[in-house]
Backbone as ProteinMPNN parsed JSONL, in Angstrom:
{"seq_chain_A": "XXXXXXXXXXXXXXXXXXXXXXXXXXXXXXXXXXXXXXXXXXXXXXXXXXXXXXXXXXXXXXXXXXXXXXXXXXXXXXXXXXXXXXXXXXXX", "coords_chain_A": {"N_chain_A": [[24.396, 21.603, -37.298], [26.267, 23.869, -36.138], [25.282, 25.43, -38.424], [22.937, 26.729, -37.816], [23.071, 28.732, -35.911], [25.161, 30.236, -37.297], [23.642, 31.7, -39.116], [21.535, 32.87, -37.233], [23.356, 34.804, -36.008], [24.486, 36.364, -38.472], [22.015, 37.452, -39.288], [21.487, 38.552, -37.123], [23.613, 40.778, -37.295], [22.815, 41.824, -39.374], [20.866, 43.642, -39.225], [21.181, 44.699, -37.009], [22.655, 46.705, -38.127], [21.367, 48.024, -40.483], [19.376, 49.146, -38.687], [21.08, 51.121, -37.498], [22.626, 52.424, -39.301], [19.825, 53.533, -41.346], [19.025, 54.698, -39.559], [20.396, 57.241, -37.922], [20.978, 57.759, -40.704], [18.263, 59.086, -41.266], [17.758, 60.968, -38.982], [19.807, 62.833, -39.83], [18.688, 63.477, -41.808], [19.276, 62.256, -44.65], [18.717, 61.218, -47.959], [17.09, 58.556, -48.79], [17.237, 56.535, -50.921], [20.056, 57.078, -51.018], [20.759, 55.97, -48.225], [20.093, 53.415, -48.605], [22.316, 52.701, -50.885], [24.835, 53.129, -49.877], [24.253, 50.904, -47.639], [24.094, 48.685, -48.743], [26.502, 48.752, -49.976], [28.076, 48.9, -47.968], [27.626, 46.166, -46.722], [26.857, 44.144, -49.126], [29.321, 44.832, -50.516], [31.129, 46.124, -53.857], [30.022, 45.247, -56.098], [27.107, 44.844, -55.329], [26.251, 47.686, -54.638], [26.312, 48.849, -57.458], [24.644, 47.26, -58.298], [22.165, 48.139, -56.936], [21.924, 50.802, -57.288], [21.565, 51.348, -59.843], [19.325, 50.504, -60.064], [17.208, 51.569, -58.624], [17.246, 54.182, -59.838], [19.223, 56.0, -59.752], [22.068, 56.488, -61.106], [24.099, 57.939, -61.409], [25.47, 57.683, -58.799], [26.578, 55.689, -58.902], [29.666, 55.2, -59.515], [30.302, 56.187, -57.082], [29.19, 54.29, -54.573], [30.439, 51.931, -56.22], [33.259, 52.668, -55.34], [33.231, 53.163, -52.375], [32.42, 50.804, -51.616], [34.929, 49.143, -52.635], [36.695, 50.368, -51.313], [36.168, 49.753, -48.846], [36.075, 46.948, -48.451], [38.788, 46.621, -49.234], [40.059, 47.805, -46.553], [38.566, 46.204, -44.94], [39.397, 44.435, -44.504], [42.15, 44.658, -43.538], [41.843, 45.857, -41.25], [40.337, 43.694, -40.087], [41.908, 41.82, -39.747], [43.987, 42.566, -38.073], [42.571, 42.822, -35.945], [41.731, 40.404, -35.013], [44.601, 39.525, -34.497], [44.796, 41.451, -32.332], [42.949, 40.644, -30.497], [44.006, 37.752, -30.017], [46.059, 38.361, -28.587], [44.615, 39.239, -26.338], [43.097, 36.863, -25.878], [45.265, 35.174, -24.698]], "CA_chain_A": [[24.542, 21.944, -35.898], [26.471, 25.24, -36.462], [24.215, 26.295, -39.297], [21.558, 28.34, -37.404], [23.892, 29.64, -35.023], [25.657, 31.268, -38.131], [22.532, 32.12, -39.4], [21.244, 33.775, -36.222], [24.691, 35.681, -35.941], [24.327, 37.174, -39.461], [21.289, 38.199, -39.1], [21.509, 40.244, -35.872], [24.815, 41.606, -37.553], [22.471, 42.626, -40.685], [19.593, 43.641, -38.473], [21.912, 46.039, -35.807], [23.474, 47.747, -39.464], [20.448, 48.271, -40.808], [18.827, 50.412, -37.611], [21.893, 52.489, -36.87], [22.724, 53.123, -40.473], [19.064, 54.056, -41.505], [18.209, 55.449, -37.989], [21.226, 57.987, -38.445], [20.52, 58.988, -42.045], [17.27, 59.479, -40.961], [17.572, 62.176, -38.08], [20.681, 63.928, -40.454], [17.628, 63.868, -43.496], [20.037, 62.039, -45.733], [17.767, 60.303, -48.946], [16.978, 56.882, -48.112], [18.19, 56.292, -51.768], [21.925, 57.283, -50.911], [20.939, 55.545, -47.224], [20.508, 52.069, -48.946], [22.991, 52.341, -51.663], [25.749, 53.301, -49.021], [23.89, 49.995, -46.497], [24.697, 47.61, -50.009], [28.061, 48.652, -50.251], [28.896, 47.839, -46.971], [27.475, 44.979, -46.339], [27.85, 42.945, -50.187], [30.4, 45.371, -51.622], [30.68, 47.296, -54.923], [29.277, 44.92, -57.302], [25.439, 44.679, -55.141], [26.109, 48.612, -54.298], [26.338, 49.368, -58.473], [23.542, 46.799, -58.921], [21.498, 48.597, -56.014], [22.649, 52.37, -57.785], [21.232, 51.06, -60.871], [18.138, 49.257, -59.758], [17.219, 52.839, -57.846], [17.548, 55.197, -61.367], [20.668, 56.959, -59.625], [23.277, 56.375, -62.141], [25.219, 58.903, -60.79], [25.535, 56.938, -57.378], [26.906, 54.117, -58.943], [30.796, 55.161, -59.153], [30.508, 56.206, -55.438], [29.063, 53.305, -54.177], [31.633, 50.899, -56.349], [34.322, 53.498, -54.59], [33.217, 52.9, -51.035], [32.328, 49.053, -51.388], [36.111, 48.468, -52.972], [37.271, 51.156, -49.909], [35.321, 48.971, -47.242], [37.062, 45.339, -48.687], [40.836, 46.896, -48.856], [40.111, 48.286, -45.465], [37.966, 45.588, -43.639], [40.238, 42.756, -44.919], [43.817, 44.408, -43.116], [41.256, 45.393, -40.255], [39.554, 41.907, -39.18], [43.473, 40.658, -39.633], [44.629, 43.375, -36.615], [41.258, 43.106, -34.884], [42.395, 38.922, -34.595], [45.503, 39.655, -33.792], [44.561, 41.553, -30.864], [41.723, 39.041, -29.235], [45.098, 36.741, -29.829], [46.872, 38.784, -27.517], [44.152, 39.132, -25.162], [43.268, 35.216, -24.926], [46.311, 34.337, -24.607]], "C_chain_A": [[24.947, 23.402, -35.722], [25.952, 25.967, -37.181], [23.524, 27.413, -38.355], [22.12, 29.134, -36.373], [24.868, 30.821, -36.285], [24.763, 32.129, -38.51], [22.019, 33.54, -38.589], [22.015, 34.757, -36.287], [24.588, 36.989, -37.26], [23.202, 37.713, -39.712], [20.96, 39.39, -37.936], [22.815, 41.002, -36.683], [23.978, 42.362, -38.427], [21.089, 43.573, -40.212], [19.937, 45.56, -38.016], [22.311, 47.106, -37.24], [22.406, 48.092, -39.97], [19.612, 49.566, -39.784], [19.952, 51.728, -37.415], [22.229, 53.119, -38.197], [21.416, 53.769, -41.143], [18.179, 55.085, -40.156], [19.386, 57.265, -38.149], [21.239, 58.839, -39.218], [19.532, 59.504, -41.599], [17.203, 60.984, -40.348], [18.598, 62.995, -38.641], [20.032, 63.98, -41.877], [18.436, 63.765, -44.39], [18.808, 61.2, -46.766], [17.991, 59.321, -48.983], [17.861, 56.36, -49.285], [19.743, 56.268, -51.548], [22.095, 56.331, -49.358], [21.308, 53.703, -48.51], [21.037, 51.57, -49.856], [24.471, 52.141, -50.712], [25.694, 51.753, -47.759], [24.598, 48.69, -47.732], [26.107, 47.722, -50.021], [28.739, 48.091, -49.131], [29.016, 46.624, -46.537], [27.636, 43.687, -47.536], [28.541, 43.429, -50.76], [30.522, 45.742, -52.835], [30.064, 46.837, -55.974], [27.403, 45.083, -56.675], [25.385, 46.331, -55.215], [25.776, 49.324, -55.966], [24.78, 48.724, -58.628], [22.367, 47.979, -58.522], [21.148, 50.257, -56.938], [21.693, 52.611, -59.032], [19.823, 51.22, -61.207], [17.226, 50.796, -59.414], [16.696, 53.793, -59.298], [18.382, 56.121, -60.499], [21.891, 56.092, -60.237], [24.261, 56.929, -61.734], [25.606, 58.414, -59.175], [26.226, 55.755, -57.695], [28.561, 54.089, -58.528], [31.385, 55.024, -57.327], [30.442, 55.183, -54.575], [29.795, 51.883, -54.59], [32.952, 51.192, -55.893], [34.434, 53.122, -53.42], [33.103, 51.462, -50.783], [33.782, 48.626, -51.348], [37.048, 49.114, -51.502], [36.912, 50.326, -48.617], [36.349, 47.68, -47.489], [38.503, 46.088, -48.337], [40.481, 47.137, -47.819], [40.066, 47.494, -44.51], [38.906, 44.539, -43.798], [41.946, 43.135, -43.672], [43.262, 44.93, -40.971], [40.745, 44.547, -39.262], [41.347, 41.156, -39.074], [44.067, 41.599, -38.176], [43.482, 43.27, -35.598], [41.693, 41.272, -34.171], [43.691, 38.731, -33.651], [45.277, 40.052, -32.206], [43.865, 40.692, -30.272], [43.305, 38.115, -29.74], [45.684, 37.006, -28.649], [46.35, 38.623, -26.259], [43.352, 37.477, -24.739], [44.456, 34.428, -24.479], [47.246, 34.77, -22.816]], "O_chain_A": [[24.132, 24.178, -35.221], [25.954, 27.17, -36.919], [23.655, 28.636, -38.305], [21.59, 30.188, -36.022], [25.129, 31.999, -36.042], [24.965, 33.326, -38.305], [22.033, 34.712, -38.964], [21.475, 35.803, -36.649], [24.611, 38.202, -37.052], [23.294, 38.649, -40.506], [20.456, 40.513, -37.909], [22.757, 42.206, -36.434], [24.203, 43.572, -38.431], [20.414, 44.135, -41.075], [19.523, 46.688, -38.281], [22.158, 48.321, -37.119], [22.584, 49.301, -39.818], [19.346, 50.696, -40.195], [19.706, 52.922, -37.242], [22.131, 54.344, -38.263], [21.779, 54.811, -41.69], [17.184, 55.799, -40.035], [18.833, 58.304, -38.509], [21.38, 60.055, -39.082], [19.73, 60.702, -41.398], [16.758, 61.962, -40.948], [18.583, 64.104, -38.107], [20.604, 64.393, -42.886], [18.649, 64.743, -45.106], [17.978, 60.54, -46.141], [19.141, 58.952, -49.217], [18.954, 55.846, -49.049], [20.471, 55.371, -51.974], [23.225, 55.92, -49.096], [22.34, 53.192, -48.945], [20.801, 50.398, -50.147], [25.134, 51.11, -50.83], [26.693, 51.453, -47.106], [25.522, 47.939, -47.421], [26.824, 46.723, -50.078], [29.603, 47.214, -49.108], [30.01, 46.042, -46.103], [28.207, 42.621, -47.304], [28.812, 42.83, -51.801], [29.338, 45.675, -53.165], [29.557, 47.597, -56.8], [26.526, 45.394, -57.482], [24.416, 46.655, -55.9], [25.035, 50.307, -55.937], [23.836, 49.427, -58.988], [21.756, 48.621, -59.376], [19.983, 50.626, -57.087], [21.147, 53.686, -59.279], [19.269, 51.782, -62.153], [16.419, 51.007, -60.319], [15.485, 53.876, -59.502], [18.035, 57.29, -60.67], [22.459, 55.142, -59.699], [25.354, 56.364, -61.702], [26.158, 59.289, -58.509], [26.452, 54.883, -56.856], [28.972, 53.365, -57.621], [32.197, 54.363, -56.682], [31.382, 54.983, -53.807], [29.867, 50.92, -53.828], [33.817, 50.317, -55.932], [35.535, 52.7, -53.069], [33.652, 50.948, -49.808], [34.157, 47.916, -50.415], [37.854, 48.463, -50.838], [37.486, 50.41, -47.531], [37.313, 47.488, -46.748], [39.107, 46.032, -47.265], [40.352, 45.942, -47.555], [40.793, 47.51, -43.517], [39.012, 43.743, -42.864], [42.638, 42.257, -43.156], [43.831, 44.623, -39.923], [40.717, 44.63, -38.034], [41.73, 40.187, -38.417], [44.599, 40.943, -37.281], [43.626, 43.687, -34.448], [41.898, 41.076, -32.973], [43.845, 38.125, -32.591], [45.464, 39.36, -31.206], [44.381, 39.951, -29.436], [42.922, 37.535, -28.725], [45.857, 36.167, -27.765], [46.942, 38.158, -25.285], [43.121, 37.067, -23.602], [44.509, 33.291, -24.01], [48.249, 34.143, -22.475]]}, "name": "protein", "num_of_chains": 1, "seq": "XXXXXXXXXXXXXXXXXXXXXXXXXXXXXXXXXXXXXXXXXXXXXXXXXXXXXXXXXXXXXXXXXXXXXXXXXXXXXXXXXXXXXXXXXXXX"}
């Protein structure tokens, strides 16, 4: 019952990140390479972002992208806990 409503959800989330993060690099002529090693890290974090780094032949992309993936988790994890908090405050 909730399945395809999650479904749906995570895909517009992976959809909308995808356009503004490659739409972005794009018009600041960043290399798609560094666009969709930097789109991996954020979205499965530093182990897909090394795979991704790898997979690519930038080797030298790999530390960075297991840097910013592990930087995104510590970050988004004390983030989504204050981002809750507030919508607490304001349904309440």
């Amino acid at each position: 019952e909730i399945g395809p409503a999650i479904f749906y959800f995570a895909l517009g989330t992976v959809l909308i990140h995808g356009v503004i993060i490659f739409g972005i690099g794009m018009m600041l002529k960043i290399d798609t390479k560094i666009i969709a090693i930097a789109s991996q890290a954020n979205i499965g974090g530093a182990s897909s972002a090394m795979a991704i780094a790898g997979a690519r032949g930038t080797p030298h992309l790999i530390l960075p992208g297991i840097a910013v993936g592990l930087l995104g988790t510590a970050l988004g994890n004390y983030v989504g806990l204050l981002v809750a908090q507030l919508m607490k405050l304001v349904i309440t």
